[in-house]
C-alpha positions in Angstrom: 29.2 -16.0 -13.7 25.9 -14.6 -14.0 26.3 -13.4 -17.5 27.9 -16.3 -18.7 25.1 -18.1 -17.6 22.8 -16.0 -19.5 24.5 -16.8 -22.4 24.4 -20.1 -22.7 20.9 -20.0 -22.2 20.2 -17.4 -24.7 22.5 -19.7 -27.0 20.4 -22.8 -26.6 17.3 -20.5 -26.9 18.5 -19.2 -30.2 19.5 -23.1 -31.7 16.0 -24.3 -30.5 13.9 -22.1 -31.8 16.0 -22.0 -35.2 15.0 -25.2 -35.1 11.7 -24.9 -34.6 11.4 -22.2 -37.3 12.4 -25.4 -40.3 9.1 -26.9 -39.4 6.4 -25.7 -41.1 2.8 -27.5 -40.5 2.0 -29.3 -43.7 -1.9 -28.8 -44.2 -2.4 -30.3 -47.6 -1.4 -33.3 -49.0 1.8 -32.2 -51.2 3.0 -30.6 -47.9 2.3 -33.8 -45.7 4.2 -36.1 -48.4 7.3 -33.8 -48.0 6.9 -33.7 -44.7 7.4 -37.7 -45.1 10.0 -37.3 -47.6 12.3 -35.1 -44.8 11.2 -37.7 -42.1 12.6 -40.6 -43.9 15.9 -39.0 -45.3 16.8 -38.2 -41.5 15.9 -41.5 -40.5 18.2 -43.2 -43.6 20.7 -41.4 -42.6 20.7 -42.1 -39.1 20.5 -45.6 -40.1 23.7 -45.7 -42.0 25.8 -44.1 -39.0 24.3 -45.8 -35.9 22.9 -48.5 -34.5 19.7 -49.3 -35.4 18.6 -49.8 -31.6 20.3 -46.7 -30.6 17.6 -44.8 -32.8 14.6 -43.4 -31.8 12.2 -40.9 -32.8 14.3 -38.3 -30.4 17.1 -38.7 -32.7 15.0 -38.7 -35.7 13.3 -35.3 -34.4 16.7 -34.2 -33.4 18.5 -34.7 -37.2 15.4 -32.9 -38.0 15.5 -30.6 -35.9 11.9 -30.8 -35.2 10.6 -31.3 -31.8 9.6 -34.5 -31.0 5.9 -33.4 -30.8 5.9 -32.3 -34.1 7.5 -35.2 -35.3 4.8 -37.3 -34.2 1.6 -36.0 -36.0 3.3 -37.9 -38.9 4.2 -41.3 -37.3 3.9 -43.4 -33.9 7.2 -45.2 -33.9 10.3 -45.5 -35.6 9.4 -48.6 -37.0 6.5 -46.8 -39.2 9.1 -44.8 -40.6 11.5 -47.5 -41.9 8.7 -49.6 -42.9 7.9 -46.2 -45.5 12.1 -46.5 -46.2 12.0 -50.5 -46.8 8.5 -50.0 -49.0 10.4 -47.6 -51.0 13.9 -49.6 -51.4 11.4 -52.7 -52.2 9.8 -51.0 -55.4 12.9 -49.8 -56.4 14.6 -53.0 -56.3 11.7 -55.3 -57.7 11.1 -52.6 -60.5 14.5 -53.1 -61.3 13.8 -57.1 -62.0 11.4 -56.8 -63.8 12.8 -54.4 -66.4 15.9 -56.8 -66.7 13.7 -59.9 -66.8 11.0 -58.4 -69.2 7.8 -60.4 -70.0 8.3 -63.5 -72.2 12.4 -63.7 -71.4 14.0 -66.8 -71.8 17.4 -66.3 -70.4 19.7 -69.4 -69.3 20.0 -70.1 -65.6 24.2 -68.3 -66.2 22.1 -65.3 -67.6 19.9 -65.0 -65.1 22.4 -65.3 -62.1 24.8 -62.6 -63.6 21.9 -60.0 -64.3 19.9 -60.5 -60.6 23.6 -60.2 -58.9 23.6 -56.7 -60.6 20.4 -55.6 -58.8 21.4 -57.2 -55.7 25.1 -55.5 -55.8 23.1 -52.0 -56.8 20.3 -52.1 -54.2 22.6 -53.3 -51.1 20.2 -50.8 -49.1 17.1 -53.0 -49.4 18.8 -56.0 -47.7 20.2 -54.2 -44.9 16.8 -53.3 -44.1 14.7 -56.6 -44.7 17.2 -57.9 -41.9 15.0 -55.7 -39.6 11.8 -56.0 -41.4 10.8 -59.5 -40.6 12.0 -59.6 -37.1 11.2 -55.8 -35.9 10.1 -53.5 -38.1 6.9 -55.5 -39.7 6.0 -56.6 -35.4 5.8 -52.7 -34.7 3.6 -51.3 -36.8 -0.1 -50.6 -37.4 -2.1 -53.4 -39.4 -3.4 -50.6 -42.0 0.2 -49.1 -42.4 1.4 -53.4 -42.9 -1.9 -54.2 -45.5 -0.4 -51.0 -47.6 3.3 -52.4 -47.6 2.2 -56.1 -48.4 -0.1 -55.3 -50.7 2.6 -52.8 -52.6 4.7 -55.7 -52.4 2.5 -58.4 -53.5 1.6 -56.7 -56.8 5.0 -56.8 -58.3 6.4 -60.3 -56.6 3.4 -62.2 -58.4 4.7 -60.7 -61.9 7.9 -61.3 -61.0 7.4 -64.7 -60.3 5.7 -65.4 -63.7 8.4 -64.7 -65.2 10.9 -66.1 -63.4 9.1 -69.4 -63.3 8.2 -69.0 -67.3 12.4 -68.1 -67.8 13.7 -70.5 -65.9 11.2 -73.4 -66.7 10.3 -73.9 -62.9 6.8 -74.2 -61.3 5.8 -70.4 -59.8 6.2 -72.2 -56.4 9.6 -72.2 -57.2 10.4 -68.7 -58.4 8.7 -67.6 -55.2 11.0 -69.5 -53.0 13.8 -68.7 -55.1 13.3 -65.4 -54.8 12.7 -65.2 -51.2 15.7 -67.5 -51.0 17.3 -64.6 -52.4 16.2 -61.7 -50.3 17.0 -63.8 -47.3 20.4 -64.7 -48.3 21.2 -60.8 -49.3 19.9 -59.9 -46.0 22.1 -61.9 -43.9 25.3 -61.6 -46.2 25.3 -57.9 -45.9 25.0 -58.0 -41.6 27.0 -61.1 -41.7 29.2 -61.0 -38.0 32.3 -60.9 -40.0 31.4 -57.2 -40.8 31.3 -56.7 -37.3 34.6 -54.8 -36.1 34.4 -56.4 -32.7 34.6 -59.8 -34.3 37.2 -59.2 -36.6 39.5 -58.3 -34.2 38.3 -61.6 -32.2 39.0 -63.6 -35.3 42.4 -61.6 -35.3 43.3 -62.6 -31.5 42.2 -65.9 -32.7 44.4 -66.0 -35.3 41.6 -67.2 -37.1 41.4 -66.0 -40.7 38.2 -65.5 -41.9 36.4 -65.7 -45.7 37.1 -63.0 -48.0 33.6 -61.6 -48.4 32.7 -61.2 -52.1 28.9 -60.1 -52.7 28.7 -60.4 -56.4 30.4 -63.6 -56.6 28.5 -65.1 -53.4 25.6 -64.3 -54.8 25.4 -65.4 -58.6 26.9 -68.8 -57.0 23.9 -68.7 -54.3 21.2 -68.2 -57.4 23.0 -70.8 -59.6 22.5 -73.1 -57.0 19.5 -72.9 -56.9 18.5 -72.8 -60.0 20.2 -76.1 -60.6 19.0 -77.4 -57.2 15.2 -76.2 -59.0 15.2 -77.6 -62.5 16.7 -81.0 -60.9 13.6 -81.2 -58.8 11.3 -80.1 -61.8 12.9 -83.0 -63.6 12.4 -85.8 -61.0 8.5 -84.8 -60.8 
């Protein structure tokens, strides 16, 4: 009994400290970025297979197999670690728009609907997050970390919104809310309750069928809207 005992110690020993031995202290600043890099992949994956409440930085040190001291001369909270993931997803997805909506496009409202449902269909990632980012992520974080995401952001949304607005013949008011409209609508679509397996077989008991979700078409029809909806408005003033 003894012995086995001894074992099982010497066995959880072993694993920690061969955990221990994958961390390395980053001390200059290629070192700390991969540290960041490692920090964020654990934390995206984590995110796809769980929960996102279940999650903290014990799991995230955990995937990493870091200890959770370690893991926090890098961040404070979880939430400063997706806001990094989101920041990223964000420039990937608004770099996207504005190479498919280059400078000076004039593209017809059927145009523009088809080619923004690509980069919505392609970047499904960044709208699962921003359905955290405005109600958790962005209340949970430090105002420096916050002035470096918004700012990231707000350099590429004005551009885009030129030329949306300049494409589309709408005021720049409206490409913002268009494309915040957007955003929003991804966002909810892709954590819509029918995803939900609980709710499904609810519906089921119910005998309720429910809509056959369809992002790419959902979506161009959502822009078209309002497009449409836009230009009317533009019209009548």
């Amino acid at each position: 009994m003894i012995m086995h005992f001894l074992s099982l110690v010497k066995k959880n020993f072993l694993f920690y400290t061969a955990g221990m031995q994958d961390y390395i202290r980053a001390r200059t600043d290629s070192q700390k970025e991969e540290r960041m890099t490692q920090i964020k992949e654990a934390a995206d994956s984590l995110f796809k297979s769980m929960p996102y409440t279940d999650i903290t930085l014990s799991t995230i040190a955990e995937k990493l197999r870091w200890s959770r001291a370690n893991l926090y001369k890098y961040v404070n909270t979880k939430e400063e670690i997706y806001l990094e993931i989101e920041q990223d997803r964000m420039g990937e997805y608004l770099n996207s728009l504005l190479t498919v909506f280059p400078e000076g496009c004039t593209f017809s409202p059927e145009t523009v609907a088809e080619i923004w449902t690509a980069q919505v269909v392609s970047h499904e990632d960044y709208f699962r997050y921003v359905s955290f980012l405005l109600t958790i992520i962005e209340r949970n974080v430090t105002v420096e970390r916050l002035t470096v995401f918004k700012k990231n952001y707000y350099e590429l949304a004005f551009v885009l919104q030129k030329r949306l607005a300049y494409a589309l013949k709408i005021t720049e008011d409206q490409a913002d809310t268009l494309f915040l409209s957007v955003m929003n609508y991804g966002a909810s679509y892709l954590t819509s309750c029918q995803t939900n397996p609980l709710i499904v077989q609810a519906l089921k008991k119910l005998k309720i069928k429910p809509k056959k979700l369809d992002l790419a078409r959902d979506v161009k029809d959502f822009i078209l809207m309002n497009i449409a909806w836009m230009q009317r408005s533009g019209m009548k003033n």
